[in-house]
Structures are given as structure tokens and as C-alpha cells.
Biopython code that builds the backbone (N, CA, C, O; Angstrom):
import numpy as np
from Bio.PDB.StructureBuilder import StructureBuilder

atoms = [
    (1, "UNK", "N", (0.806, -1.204, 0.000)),
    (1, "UNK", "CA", (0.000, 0.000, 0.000)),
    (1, "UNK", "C", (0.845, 1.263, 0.000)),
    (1, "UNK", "O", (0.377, 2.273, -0.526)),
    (2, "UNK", "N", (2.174, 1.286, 0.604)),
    (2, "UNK", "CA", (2.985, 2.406, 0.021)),
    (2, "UNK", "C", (3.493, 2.896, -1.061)),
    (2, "UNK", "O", (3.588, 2.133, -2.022)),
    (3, "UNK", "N", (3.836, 3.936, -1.161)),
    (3, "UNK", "CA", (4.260, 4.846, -2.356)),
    (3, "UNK", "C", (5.132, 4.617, -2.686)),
    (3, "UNK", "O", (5.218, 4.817, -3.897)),
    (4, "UNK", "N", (6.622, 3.976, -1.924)),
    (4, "UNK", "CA", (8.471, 3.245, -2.246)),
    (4, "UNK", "C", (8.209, 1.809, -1.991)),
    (4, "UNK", "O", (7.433, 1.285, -1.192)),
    (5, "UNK", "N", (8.913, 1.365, -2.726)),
    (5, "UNK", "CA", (9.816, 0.084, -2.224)),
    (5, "UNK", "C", (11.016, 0.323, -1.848)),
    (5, "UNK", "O", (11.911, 0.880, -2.484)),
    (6, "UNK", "N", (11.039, -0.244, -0.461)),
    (6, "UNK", "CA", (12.238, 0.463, -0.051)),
    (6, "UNK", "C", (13.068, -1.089, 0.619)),
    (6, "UNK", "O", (12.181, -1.868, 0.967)),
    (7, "UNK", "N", (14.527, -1.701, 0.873)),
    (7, "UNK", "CA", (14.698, -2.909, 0.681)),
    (7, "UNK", "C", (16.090, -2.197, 1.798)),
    (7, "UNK", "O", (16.501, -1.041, 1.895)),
    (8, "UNK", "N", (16.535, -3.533, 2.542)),
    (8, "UNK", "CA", (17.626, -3.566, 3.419)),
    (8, "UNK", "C", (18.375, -4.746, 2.625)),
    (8, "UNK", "O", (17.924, -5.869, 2.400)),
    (9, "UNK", "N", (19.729, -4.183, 2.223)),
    (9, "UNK", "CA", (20.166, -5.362, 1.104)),
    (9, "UNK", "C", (22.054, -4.653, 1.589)),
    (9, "UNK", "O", (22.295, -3.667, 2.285)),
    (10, "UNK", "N", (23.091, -5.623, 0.894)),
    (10, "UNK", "CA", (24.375, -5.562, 0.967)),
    (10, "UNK", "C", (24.665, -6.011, -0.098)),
    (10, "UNK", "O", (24.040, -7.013, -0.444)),
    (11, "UNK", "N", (25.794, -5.412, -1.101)),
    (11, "UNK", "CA", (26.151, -5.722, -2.195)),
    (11, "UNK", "C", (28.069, -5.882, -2.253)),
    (11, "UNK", "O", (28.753, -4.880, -2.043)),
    (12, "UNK", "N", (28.543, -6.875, -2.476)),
    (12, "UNK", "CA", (30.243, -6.726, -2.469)),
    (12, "UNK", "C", (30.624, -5.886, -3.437)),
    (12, "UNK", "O", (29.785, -5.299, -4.120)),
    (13, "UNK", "N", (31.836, -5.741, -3.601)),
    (13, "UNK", "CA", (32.406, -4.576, -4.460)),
    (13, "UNK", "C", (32.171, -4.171, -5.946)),
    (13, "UNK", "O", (32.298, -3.195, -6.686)),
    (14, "UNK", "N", (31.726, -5.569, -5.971)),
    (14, "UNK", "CA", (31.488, -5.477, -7.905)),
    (14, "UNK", "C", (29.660, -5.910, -7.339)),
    (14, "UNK", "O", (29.094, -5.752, -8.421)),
    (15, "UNK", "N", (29.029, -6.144, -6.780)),
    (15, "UNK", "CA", (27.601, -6.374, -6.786)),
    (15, "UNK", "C", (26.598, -5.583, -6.907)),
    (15, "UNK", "O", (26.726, -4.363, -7.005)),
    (16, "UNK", "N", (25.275, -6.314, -6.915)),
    (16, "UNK", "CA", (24.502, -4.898, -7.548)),
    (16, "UNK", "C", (23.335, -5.696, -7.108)),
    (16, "UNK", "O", (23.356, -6.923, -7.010)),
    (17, "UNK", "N", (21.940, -4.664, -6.752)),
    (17, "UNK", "CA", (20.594, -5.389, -7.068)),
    (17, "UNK", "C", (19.770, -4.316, -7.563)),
    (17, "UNK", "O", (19.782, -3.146, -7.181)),
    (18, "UNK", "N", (18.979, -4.896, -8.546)),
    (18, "UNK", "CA", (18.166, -4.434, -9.346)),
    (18, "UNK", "C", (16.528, -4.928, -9.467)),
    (18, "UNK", "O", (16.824, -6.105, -9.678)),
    (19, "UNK", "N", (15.464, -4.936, -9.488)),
    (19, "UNK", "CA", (14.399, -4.839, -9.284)),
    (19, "UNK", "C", (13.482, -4.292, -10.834)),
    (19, "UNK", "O", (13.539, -3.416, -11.698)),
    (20, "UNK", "N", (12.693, -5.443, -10.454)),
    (20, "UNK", "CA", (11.952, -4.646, -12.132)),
    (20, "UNK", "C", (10.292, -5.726, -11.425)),
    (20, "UNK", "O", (10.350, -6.839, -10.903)),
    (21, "UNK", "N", (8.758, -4.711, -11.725)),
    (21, "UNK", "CA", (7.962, -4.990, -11.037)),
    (21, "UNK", "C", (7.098, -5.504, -12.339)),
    (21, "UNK", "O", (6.781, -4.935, -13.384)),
    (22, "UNK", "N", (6.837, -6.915, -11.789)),
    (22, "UNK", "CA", (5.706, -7.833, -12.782)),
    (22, "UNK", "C", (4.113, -7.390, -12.569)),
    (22, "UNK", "O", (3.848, -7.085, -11.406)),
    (23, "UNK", "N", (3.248, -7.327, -13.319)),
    (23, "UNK", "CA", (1.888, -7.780, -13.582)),
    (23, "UNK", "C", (1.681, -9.352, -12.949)),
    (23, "UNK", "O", (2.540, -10.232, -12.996)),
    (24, "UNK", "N", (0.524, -9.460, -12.434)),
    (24, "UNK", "CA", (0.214, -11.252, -11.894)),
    (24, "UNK", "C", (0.811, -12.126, -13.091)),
    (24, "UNK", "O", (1.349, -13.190, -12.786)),
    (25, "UNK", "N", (0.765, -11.837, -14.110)),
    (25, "UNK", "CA", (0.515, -12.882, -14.818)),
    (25, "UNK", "C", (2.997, -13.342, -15.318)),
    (25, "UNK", "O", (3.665, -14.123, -15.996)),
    (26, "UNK", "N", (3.186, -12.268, -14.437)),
    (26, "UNK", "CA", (4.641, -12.453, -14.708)),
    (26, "UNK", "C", (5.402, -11.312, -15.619)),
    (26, "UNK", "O", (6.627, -11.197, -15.610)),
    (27, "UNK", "N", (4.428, -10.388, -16.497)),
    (27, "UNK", "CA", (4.784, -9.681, -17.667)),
    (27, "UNK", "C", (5.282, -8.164, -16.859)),
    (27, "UNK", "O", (4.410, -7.609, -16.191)),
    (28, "UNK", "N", (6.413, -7.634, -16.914)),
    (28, "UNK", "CA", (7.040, -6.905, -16.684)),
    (28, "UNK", "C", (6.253, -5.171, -16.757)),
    (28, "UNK", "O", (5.864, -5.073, -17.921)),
    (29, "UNK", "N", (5.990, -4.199, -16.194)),
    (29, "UNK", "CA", (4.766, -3.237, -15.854)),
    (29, "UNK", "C", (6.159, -2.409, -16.363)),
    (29, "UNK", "O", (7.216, -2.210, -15.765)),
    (30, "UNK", "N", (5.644, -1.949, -17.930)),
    (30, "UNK", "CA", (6.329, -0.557, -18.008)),
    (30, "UNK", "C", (6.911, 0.692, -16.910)),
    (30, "UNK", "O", (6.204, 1.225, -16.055)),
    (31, "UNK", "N", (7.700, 0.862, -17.047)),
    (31, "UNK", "CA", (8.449, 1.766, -16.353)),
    (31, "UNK", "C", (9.283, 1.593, -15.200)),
    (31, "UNK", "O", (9.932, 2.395, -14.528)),
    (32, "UNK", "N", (9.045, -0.110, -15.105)),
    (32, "UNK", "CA", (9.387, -0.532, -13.752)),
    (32, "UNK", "C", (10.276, -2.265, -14.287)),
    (32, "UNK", "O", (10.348, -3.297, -13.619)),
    (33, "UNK", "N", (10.869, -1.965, -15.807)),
    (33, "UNK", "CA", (11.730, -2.975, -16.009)),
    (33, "UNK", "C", (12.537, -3.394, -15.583)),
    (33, "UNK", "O", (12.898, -2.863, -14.533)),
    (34, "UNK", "N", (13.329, -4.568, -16.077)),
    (34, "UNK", "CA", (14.805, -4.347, -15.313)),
    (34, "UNK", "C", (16.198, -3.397, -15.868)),
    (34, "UNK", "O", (17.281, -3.139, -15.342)),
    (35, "UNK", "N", (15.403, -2.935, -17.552)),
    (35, "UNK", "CA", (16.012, -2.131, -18.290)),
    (35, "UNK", "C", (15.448, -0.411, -17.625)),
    (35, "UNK", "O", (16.110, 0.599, -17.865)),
    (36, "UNK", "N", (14.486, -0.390, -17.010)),
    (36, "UNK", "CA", (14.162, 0.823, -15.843)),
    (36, "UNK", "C", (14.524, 0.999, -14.682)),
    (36, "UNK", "O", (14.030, 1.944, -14.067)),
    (37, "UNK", "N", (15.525, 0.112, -14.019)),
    (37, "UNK", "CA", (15.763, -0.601, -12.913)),
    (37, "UNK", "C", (17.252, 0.315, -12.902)),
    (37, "UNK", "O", (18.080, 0.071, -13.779)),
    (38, "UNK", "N", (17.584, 1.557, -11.682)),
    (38, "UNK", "CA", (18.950, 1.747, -11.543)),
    (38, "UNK", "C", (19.095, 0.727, -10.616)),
    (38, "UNK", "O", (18.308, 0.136, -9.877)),
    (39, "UNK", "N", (20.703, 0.634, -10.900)),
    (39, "UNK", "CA", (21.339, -0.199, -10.156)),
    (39, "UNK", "C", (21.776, 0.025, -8.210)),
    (39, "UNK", "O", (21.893, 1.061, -7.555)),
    (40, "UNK", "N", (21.870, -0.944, -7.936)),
    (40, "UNK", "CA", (21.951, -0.210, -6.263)),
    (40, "UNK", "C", (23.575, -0.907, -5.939)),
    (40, "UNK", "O", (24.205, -1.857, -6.402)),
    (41, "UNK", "N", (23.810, 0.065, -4.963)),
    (41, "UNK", "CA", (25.313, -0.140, -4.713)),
    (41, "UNK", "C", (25.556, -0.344, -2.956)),
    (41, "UNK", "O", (25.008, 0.316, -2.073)),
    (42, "UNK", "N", (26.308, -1.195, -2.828)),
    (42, "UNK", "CA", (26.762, -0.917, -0.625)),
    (42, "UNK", "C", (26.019, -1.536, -0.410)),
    (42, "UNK", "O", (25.557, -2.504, -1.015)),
    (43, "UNK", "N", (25.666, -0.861, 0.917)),
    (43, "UNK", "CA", (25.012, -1.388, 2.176)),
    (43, "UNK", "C", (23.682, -0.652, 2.342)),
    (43, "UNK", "O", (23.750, 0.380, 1.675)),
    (44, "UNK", "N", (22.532, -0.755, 2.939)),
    (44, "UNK", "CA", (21.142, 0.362, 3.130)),
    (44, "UNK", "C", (20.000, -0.370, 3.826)),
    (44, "UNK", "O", (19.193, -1.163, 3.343)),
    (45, "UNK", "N", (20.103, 0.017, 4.895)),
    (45, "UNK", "CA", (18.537, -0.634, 5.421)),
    (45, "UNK", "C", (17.496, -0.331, 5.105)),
    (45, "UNK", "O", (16.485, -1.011, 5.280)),
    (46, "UNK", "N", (17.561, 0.903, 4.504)),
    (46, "UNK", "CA", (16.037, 0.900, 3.654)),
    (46, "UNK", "C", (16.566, 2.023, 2.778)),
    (46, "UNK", "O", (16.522, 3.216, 3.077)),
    (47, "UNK", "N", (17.124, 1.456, 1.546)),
    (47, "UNK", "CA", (17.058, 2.100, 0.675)),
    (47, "UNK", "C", (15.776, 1.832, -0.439)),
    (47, "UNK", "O", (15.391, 0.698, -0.724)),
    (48, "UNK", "N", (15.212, 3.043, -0.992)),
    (48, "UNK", "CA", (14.669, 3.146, -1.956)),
    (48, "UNK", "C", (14.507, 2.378, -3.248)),
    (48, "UNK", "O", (14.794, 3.242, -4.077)),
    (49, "UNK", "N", (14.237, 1.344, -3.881)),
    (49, "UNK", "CA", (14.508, 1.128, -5.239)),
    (49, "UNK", "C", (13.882, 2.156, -6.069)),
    (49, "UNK", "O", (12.762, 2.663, -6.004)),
    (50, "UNK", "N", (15.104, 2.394, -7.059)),
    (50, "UNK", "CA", (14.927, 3.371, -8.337)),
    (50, "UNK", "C", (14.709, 2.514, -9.894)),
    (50, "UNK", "O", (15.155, 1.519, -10.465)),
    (51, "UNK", "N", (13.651, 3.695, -10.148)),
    (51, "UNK", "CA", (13.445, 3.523, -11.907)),
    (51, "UNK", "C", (14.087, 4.519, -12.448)),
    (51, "UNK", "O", (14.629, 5.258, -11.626)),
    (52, "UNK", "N", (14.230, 4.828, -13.671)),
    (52, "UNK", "CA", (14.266, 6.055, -14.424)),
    (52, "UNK", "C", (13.137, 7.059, -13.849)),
    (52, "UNK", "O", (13.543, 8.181, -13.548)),
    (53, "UNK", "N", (12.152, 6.858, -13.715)),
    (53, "UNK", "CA", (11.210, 7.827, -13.563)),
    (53, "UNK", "C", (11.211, 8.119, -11.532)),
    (53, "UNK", "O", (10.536, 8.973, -10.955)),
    (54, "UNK", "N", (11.635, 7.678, -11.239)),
    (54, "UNK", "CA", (12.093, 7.527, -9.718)),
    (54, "UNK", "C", (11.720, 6.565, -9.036)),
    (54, "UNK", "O", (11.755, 5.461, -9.580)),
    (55, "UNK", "N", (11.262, 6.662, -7.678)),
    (55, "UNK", "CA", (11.010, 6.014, -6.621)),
    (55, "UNK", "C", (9.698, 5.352, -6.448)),
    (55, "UNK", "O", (9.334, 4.440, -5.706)),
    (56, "UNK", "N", (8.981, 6.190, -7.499)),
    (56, "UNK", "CA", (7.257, 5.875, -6.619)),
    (56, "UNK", "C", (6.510, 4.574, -7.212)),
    (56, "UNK", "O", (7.059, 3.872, -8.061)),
    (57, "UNK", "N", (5.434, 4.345, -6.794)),
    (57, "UNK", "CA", (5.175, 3.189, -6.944)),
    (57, "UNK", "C", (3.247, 3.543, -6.792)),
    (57, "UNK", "O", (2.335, 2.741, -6.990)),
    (58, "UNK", "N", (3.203, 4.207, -6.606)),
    (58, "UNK", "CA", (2.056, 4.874, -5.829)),
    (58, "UNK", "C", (0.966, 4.005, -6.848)),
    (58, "UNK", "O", (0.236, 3.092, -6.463)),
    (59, "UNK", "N", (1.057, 4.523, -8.201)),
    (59, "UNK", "CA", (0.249, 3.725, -9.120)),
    (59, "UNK", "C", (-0.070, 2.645, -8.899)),
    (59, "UNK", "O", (-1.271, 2.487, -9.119)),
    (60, "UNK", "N", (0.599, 1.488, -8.441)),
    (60, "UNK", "CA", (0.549, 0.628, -8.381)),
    (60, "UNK", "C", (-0.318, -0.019, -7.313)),
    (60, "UNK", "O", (-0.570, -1.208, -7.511)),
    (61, "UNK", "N", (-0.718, 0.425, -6.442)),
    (61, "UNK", "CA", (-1.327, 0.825, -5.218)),
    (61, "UNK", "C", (-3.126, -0.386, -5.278)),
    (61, "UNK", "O", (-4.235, -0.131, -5.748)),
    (62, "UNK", "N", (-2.650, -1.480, -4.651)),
    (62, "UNK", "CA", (-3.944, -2.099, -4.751)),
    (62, "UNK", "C", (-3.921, -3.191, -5.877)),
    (62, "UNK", "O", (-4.730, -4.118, -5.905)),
    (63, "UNK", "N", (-2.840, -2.988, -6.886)),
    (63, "UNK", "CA", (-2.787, -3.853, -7.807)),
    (63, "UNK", "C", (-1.940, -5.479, -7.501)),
    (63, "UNK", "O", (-1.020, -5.611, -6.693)),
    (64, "UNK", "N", (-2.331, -6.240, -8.084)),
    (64, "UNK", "CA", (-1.536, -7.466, -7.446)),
    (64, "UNK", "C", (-0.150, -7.311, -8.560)),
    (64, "UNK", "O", (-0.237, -6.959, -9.737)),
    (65, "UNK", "N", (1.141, -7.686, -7.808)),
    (65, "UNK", "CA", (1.915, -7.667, -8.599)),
    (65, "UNK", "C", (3.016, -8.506, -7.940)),
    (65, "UNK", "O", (3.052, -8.968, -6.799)),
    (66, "UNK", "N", (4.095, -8.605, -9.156)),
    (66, "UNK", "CA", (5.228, -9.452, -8.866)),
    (66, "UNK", "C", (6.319, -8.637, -9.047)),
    (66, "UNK", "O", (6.448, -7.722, -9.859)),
    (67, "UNK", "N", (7.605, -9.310, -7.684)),
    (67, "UNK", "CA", (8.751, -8.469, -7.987)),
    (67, "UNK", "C", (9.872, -9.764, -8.038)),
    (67, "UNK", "O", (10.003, -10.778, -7.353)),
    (68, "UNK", "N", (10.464, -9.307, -8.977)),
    (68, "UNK", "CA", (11.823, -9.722, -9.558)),
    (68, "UNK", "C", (13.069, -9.032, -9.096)),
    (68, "UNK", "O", (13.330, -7.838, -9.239)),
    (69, "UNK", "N", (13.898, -10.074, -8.443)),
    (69, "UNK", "CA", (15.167, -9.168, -8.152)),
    (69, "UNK", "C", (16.108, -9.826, -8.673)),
    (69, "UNK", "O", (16.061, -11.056, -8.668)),
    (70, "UNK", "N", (17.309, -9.043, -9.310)),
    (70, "UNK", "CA", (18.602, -9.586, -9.724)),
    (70, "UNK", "C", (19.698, -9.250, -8.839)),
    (70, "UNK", "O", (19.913, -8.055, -8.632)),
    (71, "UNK", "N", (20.468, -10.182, -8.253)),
    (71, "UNK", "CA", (21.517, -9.630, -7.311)),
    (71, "UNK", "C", (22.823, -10.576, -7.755)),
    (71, "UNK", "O", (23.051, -11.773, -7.926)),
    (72, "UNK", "N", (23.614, -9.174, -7.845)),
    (72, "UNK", "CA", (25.329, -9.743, -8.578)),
    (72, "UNK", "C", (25.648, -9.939, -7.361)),
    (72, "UNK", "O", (24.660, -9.416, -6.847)),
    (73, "UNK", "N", (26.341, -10.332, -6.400)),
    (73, "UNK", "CA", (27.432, -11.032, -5.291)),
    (73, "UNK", "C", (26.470, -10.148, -4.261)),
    (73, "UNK", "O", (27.029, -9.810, -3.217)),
    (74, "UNK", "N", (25.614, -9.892, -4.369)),
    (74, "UNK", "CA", (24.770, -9.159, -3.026)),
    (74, "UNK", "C", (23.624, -10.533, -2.204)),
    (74, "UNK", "O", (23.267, -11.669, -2.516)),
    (75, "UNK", "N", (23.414, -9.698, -1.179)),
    (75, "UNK", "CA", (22.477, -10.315, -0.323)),
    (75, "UNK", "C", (21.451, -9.393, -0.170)),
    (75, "UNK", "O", (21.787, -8.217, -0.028)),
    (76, "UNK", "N", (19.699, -9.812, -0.168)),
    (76, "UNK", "CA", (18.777, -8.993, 0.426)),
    (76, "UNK", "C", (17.970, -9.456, 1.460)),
    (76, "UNK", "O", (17.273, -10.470, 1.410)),
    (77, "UNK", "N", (18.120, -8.422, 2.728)),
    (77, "UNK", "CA", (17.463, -8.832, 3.839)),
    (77, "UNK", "C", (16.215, -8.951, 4.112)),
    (77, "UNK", "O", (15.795, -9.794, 4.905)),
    (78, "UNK", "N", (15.326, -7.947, 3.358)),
    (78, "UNK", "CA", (14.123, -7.344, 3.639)),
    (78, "UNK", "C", (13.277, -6.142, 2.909)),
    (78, "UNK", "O", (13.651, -4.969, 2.908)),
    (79, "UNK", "N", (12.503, -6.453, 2.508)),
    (79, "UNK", "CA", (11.426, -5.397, 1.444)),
    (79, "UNK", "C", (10.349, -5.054, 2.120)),
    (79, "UNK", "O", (9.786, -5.865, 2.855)),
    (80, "UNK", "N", (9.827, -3.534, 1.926)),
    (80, "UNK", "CA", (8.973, -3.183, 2.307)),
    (80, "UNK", "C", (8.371, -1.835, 1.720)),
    (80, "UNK", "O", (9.015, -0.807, 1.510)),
    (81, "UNK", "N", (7.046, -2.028, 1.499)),
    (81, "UNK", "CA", (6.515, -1.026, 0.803)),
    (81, "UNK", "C", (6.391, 0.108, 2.144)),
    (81, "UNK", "O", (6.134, -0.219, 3.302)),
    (82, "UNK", "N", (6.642, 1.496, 1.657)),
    (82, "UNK", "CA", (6.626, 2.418, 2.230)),
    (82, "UNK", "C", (5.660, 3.741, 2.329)),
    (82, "UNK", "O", (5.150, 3.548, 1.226)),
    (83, "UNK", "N", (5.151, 4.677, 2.691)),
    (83, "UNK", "CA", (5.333, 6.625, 2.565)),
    (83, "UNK", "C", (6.236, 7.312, 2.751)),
    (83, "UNK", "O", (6.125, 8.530, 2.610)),
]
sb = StructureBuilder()
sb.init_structure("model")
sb.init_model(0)
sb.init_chain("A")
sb.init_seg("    ")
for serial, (resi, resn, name, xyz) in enumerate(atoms, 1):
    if name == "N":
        sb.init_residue(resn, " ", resi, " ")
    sb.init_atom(name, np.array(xyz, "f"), 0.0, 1.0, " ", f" {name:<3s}", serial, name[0])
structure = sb.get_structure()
């Protein structure tokens, strides 16, 4: 029901996680690809995931959906939708 996805994650020196948000049915929701997907770097207990278009998610709000994460040599602790 929040407006961010916001995620507690650790990434090693060359690692990365990236995030791109599915439709139920698996099909990838414009603007929220993994080709829309900046990359995240370090350490963050609740960092933000970013698109090109930013942070928000708000649209999405009520809709059932799927999230996809890609993580190069990282670990993620915890996701949570935010305000």
C-alpha cells in the first residue's frame, strides 16, 4: 500500500541489485523494467529502489503484482513497501 519500495540489502564490491515490477501474470509493468531498474550499490537498510522515472510506486497501489530481483554477489534482507 505504500508509495516506495524500499529494501535492506548488501552488495560486495562489484555487486549490484536491481528490481523490475511484474503484472500477476509475470509480464514486466512498463516503467518498472529491469532495463528501468537503476542499479543499487553498498550497504542500506532501507534504501529506496529506483526507476528512471524515480522512486514511486504509488500507481501501483492495490494492484496485485510481482517483484523480480537480480543480485550480482549481493544479499537482500528485507522489502517493504513504504510513505
Amino acid at each position: 500500500t505504500g508509495g516506495k519500495l524500499l529494501i535492506n540489502y548488501s552488495t560486495g564490491g562489484a555487486g549490484s541489485v536491481r528490481v523490475e515490477i511484474q503484472e500477476g501474470d509475470g509480464k514486466p509493468i512498463p516503467g518498472y523494467t529491469l532495463d528501468d531498474a537503476e542499479e543499487l550499490f553498498g550497504d542500506s537498510l532501507e534504501q529506496p529502489v529506483l526507476w528512471r522515472n524515480g522512486p514511486g510506486v504509488a500507481s501501483l497501489k492495490g494492484k496485485p503484482v510481482k517483484l523480480r530481483f537480480v543480485l550480482a554477489d549481493a544479499d537482500l534482507y528485507s522489502l517493504r513497501f513504504s510513505d
